[in-house]
Residue frames relative to the residue before (quaternion, step in Angstrom):
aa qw qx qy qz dx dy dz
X 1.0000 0.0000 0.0000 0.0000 0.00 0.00 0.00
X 0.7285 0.4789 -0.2760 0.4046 3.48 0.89 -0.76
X 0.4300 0.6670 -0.3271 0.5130 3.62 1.58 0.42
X 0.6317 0.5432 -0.3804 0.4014 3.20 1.05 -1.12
X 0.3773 -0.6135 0.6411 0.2649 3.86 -1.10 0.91
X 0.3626 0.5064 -0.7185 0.3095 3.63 -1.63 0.81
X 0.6835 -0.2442 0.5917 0.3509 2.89 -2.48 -0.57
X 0.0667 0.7008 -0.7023 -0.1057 3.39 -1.66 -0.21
X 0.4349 -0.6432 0.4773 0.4115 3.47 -0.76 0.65
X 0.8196 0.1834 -0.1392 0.5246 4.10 0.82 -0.10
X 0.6542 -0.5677 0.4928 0.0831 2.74 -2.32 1.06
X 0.1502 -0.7137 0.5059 0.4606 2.94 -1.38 -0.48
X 0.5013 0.5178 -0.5264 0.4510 3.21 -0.94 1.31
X 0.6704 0.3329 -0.4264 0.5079 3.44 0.88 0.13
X 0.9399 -0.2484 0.0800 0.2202 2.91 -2.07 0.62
X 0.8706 0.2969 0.0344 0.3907 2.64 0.65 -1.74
X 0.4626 0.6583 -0.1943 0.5612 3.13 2.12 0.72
X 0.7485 0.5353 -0.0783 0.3834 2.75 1.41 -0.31
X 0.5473 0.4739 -0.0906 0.6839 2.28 2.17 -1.66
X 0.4848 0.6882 -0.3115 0.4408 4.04 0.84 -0.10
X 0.8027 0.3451 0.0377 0.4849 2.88 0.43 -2.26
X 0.5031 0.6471 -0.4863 0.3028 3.83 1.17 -0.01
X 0.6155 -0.5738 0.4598 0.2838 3.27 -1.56 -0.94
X 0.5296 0.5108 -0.3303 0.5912 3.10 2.02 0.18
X 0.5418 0.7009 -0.4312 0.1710 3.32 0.87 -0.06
X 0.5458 0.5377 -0.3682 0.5268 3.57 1.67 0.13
X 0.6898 0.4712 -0.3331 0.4373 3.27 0.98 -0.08
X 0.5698 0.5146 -0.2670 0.5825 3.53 1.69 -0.52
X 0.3265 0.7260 -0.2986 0.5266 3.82 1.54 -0.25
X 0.9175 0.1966 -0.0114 0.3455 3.17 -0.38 -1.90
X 0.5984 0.5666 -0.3709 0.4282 3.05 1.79 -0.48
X 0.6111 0.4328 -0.3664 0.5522 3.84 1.26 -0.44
X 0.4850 0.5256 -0.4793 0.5087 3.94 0.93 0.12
X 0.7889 0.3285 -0.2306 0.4655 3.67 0.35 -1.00
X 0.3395 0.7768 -0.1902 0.4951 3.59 1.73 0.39
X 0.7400 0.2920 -0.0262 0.6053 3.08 0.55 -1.86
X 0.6738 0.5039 -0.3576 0.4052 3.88 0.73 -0.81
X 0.6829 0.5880 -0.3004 0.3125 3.36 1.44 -0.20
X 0.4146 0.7397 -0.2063 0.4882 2.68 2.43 -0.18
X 0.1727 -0.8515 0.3860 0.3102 3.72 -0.05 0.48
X 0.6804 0.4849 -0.4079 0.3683 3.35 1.39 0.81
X 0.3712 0.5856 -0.3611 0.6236 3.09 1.92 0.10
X 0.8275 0.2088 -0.3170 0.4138 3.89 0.02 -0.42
X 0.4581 0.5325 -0.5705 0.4255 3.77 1.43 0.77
X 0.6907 0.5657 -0.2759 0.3561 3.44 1.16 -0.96
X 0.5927 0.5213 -0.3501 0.5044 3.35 1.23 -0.72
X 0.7785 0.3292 -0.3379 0.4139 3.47 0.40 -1.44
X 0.4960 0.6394 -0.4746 0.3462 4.10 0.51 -0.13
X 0.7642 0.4454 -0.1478 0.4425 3.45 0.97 -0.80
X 0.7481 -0.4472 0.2095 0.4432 3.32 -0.86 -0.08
X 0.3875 0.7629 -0.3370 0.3928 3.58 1.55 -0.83
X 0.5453 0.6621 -0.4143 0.3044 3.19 1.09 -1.06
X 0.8637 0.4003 -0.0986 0.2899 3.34 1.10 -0.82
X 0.6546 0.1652 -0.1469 0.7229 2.47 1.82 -0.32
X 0.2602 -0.8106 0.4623 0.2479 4.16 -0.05 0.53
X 0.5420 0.5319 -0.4253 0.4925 3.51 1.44 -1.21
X 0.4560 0.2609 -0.7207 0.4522 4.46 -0.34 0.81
X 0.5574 0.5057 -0.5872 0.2979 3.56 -0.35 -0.52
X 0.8041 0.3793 -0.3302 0.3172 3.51 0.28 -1.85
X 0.6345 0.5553 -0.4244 0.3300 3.43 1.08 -0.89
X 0.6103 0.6027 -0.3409 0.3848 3.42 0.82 -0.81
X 0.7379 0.3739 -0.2517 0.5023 3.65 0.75 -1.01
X 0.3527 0.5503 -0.4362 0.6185 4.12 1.94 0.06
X 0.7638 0.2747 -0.3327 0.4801 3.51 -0.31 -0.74
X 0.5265 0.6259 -0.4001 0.4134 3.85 0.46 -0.98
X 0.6860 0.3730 -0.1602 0.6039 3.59 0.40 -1.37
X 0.7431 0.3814 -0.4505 0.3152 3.67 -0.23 -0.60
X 0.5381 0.6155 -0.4284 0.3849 3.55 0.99 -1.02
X 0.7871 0.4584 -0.1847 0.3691 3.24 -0.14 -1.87
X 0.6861 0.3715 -0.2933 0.5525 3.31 0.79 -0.49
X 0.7687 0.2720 -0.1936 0.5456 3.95 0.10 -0.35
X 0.5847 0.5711 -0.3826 0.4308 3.79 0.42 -0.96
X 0.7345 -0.3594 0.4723 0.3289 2.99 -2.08 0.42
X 0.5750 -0.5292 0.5481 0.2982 3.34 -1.21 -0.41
X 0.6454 0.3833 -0.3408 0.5660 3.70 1.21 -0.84
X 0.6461 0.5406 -0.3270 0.4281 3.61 1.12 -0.47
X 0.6662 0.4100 -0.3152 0.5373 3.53 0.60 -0.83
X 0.7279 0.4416 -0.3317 0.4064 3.85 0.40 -0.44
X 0.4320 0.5761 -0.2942 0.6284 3.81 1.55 -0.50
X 0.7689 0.2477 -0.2705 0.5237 3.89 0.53 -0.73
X 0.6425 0.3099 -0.5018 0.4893 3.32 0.29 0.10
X 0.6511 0.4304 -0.5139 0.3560 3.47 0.29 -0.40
X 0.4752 0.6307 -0.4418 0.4257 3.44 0.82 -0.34
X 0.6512 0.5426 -0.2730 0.4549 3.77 0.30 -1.78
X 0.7888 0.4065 -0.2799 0.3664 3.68 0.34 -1.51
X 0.6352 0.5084 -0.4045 0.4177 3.40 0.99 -0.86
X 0.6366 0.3326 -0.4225 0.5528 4.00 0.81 -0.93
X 0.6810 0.2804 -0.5249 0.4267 4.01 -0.37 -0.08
X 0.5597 0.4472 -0.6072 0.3436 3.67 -0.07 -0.12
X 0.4087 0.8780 -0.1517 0.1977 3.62 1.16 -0.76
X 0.6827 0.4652 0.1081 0.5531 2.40 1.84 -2.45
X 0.2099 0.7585 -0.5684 0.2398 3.06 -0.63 1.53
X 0.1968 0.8033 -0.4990 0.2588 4.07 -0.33 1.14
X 0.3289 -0.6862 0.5871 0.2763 3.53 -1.15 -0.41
X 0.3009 -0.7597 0.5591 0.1406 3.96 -0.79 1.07
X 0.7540 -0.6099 0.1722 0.1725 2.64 -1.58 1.27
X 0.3770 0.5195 -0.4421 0.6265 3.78 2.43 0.44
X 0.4988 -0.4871 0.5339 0.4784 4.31 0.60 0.00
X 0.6015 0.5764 -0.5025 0.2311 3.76 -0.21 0.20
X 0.2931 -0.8624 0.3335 0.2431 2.82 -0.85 1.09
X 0.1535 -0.7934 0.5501 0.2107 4.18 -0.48 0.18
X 0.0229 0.5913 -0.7831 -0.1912 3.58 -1.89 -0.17
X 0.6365 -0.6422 0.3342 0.2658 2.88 -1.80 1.00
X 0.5257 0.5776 -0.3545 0.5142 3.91 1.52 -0.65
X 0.2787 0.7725 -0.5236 0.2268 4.17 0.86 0.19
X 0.3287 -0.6595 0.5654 0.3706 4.06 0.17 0.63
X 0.8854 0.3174 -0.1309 0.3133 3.03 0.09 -1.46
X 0.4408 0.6102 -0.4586 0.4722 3.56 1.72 0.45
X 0.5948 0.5972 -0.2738 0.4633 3.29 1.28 -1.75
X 0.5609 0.6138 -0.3912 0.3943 4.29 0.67 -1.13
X 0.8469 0.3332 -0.1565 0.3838 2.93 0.27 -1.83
X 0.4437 0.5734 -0.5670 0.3909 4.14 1.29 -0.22
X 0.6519 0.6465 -0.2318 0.3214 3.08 0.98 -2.11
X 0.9024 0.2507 -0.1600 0.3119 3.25 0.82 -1.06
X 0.3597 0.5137 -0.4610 0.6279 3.84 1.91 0.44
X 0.7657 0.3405 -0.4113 0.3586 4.20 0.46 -0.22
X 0.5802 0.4616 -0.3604 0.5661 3.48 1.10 -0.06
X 0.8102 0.2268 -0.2482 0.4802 3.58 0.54 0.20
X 0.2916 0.4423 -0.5579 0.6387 3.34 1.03 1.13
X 0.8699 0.1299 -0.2828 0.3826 3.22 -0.52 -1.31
X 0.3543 0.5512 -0.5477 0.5203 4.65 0.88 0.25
X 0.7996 0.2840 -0.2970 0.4379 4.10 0.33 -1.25
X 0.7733 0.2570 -0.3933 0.4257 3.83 0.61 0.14
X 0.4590 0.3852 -0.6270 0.4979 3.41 0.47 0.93
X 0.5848 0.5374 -0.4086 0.4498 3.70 0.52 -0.43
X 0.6204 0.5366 -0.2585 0.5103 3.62 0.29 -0.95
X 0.9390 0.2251 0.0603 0.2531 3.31 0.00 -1.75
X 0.5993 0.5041 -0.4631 0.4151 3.50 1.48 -0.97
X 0.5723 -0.5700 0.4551 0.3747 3.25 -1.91 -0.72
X 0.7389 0.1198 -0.1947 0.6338 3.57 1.00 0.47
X 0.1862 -0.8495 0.4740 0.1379 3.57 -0.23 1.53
X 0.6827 -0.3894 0.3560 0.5056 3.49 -1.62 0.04
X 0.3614 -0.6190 0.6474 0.2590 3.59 -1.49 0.18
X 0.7691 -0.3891 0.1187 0.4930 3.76 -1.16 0.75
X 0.6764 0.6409 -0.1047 0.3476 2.66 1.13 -2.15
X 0.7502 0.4138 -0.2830 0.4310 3.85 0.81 -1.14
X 0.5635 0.4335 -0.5108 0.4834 3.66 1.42 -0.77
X 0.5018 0.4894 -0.6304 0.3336 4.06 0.02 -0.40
X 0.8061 0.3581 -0.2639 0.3903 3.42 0.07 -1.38
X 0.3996 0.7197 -0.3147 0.4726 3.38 0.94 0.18
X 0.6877 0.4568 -0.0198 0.5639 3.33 1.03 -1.51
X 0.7098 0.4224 -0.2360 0.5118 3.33 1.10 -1.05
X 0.4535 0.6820 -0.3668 0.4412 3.54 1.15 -0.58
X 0.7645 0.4205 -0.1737 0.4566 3.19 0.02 -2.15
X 0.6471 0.4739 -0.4431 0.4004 4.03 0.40 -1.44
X 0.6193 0.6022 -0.3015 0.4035 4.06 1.01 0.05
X 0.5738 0.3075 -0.2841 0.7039 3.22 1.29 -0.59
X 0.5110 0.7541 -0.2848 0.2985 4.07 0.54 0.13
X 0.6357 0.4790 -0.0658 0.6018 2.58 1.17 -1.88
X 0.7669 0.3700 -0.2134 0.4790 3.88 0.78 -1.14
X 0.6381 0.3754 -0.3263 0.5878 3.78 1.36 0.76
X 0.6933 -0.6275 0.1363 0.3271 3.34 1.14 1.09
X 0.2814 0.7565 -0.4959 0.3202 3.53 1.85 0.64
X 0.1714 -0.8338 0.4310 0.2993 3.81 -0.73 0.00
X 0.6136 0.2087 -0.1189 0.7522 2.91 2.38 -0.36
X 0.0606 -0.7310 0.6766 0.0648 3.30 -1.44 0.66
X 0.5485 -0.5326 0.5364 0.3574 3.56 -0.90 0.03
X 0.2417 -0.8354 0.4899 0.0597 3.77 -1.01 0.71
X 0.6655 0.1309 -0.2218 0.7005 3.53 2.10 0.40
X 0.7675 -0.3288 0.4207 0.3547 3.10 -1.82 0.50
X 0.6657 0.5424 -0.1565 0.4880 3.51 0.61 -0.96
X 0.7361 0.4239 -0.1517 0.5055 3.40 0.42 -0.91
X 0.5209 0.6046 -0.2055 0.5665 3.66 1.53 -0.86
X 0.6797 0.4840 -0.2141 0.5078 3.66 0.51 -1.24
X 0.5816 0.4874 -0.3740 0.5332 3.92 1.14 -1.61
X 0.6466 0.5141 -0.4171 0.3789 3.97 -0.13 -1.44
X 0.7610 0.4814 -0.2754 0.3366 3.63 0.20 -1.61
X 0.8265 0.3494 -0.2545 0.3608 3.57 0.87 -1.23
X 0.4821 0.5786 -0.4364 0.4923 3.69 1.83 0.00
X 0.6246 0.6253 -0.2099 0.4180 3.78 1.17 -0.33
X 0.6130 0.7513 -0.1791 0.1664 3.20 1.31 -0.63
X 0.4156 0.6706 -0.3131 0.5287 2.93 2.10 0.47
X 0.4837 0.6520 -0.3428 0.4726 3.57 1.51 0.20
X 0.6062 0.4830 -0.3023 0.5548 3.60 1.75 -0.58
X 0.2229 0.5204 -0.7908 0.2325 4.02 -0.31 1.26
X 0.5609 -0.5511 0.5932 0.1725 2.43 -2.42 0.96
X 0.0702 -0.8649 0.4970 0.0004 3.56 -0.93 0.97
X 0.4718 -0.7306 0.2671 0.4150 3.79 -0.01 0.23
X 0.5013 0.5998 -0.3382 0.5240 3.73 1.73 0.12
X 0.7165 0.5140 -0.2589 0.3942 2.89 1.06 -0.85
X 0.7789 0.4007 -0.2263 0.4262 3.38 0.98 -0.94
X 0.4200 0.5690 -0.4864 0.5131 3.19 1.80 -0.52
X 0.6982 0.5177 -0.3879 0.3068 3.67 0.26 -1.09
X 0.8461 0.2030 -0.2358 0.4328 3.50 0.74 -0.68
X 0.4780 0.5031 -0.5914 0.4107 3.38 0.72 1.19
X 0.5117 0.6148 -0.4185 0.4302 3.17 1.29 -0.27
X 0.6718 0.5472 -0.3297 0.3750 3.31 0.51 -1.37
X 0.5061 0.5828 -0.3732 0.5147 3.95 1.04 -0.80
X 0.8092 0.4616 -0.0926 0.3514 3.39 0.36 -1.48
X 0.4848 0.6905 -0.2492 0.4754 3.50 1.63 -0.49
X 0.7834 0.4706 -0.2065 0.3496 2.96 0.61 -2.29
X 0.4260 -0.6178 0.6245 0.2163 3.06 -1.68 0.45
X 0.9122 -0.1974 0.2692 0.2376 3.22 -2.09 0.82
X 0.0785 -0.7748 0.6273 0.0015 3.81 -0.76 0.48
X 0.0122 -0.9492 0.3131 -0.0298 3.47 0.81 1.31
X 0.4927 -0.4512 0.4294 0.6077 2.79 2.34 -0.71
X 0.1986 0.8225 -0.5326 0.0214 3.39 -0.64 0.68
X 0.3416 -0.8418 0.3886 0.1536 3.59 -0.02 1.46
X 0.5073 0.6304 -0.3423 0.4775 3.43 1.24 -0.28
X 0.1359 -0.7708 0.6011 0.1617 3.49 -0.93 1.18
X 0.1313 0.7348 -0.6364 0.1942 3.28 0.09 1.51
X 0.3623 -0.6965 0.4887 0.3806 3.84 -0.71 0.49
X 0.7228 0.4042 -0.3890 0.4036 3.73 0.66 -0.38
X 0.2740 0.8720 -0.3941 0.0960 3.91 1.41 0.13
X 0.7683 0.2768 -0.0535 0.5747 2.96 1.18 -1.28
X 0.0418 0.8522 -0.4731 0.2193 3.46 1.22 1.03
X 0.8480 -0.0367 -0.0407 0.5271 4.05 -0.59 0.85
X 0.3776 0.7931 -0.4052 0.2536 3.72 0.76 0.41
X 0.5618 -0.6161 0.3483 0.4283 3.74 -0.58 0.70
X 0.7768 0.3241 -0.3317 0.4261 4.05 0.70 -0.38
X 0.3105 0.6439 -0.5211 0.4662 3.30 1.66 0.47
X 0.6081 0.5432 -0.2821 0.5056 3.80 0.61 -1.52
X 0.7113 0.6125 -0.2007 0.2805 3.58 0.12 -0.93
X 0.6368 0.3391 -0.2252 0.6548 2.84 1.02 -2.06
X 0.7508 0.2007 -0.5635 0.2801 4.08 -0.20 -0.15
X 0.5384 0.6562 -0.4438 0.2873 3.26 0.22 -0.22
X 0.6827 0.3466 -0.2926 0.5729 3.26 1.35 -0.03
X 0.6182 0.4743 -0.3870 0.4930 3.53 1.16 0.83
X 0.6562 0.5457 -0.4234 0.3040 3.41 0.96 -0.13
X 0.7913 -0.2578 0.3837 0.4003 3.44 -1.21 -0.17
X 0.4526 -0.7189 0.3865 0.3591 3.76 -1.09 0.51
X 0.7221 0.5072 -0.2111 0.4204 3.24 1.71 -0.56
X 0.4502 0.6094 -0.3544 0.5481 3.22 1.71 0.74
X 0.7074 0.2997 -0.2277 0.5983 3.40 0.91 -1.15
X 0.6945 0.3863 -0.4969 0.3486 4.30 0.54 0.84
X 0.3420 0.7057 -0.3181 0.5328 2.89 2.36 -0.33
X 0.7581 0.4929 0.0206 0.4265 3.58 0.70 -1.17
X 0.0484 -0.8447 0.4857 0.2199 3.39 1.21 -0.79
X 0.2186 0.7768 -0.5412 0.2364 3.16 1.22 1.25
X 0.6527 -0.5388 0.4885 0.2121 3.90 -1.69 0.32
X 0.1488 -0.7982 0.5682 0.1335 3.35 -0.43 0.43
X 0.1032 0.7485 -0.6237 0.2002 3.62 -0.47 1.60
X 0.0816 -0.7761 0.5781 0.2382 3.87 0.31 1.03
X 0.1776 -0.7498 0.6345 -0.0614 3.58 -1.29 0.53
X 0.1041 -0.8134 0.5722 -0.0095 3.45 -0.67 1.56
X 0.8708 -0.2586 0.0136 0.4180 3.73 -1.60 0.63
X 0.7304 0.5770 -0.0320 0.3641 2.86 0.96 -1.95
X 0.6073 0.4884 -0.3146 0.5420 3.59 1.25 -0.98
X 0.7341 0.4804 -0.3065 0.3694 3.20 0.59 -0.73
X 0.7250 0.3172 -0.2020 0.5771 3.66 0.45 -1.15
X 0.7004 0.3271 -0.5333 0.3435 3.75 0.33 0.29
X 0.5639 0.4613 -0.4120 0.5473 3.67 1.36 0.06
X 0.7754 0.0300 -0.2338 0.5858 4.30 -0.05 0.04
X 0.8519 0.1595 -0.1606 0.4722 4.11 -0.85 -0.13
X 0.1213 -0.5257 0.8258 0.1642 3.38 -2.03 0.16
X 0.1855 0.8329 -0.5092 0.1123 3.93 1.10 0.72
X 0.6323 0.5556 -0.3616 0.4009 3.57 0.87 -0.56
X 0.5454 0.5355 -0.4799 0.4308 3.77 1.26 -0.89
X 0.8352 0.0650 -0.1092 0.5350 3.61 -1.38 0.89
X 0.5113 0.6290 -0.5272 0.2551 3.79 0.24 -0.36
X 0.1127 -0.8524 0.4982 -0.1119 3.54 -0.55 1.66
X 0.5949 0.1532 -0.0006 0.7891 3.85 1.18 -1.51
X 0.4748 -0.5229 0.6440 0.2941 3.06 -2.20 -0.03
X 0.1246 -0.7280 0.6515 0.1733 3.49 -1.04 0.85
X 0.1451 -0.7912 0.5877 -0.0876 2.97 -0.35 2.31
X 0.5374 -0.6261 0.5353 0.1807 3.95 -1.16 0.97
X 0.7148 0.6642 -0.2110 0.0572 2.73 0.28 -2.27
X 0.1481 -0.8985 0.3951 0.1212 3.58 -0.08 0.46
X 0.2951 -0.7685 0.5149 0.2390 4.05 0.34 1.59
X 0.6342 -0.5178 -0.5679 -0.0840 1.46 -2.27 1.56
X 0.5827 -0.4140 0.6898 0.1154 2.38 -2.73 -0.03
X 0.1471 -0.6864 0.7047 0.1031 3.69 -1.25 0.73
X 0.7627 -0.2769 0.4773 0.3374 3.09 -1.92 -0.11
X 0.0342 -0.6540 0.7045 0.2733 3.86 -0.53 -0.21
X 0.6545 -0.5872 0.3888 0.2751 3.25 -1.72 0.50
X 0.2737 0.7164 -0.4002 0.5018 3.12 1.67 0.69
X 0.7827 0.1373 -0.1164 0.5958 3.48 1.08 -0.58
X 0.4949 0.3868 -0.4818 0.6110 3.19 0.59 1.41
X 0.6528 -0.5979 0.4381 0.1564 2.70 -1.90 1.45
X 0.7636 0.1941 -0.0608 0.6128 3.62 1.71 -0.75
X 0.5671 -0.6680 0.4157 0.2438 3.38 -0.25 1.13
X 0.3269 -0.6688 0.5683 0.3506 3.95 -0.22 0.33
């Protein structure tokens, strides 16, 4: 992807390039996957679809999602979001508490926008080898609340600080739901092996059982009771000496992904 000639709305060297282009970014992934399932309209949408069975399409989808916009062209990253908005406008049902949702909700679309930019802001924090400074997670924030605004947010938050306020006034959005938890016991059960992976690729250790782990030990408490998830806190080292030596020499991202991307039917209420 990073061959492709065009504009891009980012560099490298900014924030949100970094935090992208790292090796925690599968862990900052799954942690906004186990996020959204705490949501009880995110874990009707997931479990309605095929995901039901397998959750890791979700993560890839929201891996590629993030990689485009953030690396991709501009005609590419806008083609995928238009893509995304048209299948969530789509989404439209009632969770298992009787409430009812649609996927075009500003203030659903804020709070996706804003549990996935702070999942993946708290595991590069947690996990890389040289975190953001106050100053770079603002611009960070300010970055992402752009790609937001153009995925149907109407507000975003414009500091780290202000990001954290939005998430913890919100926190009645984490109920426990039986998609949801079905979804993340699955997601344990899905993953594959962590054998070590010597490649310093950022997507190496993509869907792996200490991938699950390490987020689960980064969300919120009212996600992981929402979730009937384990608490196992986990620091840099536990992690990357048990799935990746990805940080040794790791300089660019060696990104795959090919723009655009749609919705899989994972995130639709009816499977295509």
């Amino acid at each position: 992807m990073l061959d492709v000639p065009g504009p891009r709305w980012f560099r490298p060297g900014d924030p949100i390039w970094r935090v992208h282009g790292d090796a925690a970014t599968p862990l900052g992934v799954t942690t906004a996957l186990l996020m959204l399932l705490a949501n009880p309209a995110f874990a009707a949408i997931i479990g309605s679809g095929s995901a039901a069975r397998n959750p890791w399409i979700v993560d890839d989808y929201l891996h590629d999602l993030v990689e485009i916009t953030t690396f991709g062209t501009v005609d590419d990253a806008m083609v995928t979001i238009d893509h995304a908005h048209r299948d969530r406008s789509s989404l439209s049902g009632t969770t298992e508490h009787g409430d009812y949702y649609y996927g075009a909700d500003p203030e659903l679309a804020c709070w996706a926008q804003a549990a996935t930019a702070w999942s993946l802001l708290a595991a590069f924090q947690r996990f890389a080898a040289k975190p953001l400074t106050p100053a770079e997670s603002d611009e960070y924030v300010r970055q992402w609340a752009g790609i937001a605004h153009l995925q149907g947010a109407s507000a975003f938050p414009t500091s780290a600080r202000e990001l954290e306020q939005l998430l913890r006034s919100s926190r009645d959005r984490a109920r426990a739901t039986t998609a949801g938890r079905r979804a993340a016991r699955q997601l344990r059960e899905n993953a594959k092996a962590c054998p070590g992976v010597a490649e310093n690729s950022v997507t190496a250790h993509r869907s792996c059982t200490t991938v699950v782990d390490a987020a689960a030990s980064l969300v919120p408490s009212d996600v992981r009771r929402a979730l009937d998830l384990p608490h196992r806190p986990m620091d840099r080292s536990a992690v990357f000496g048990r799935i990746s030596k990805a940080h040794q020499g790791l300089s660019l991202p060696r990104l795959t992904t090919r723009a655009p991307i749609a919705a899989p039917s994972a995130m639709r209420v009816r499977p295509a």
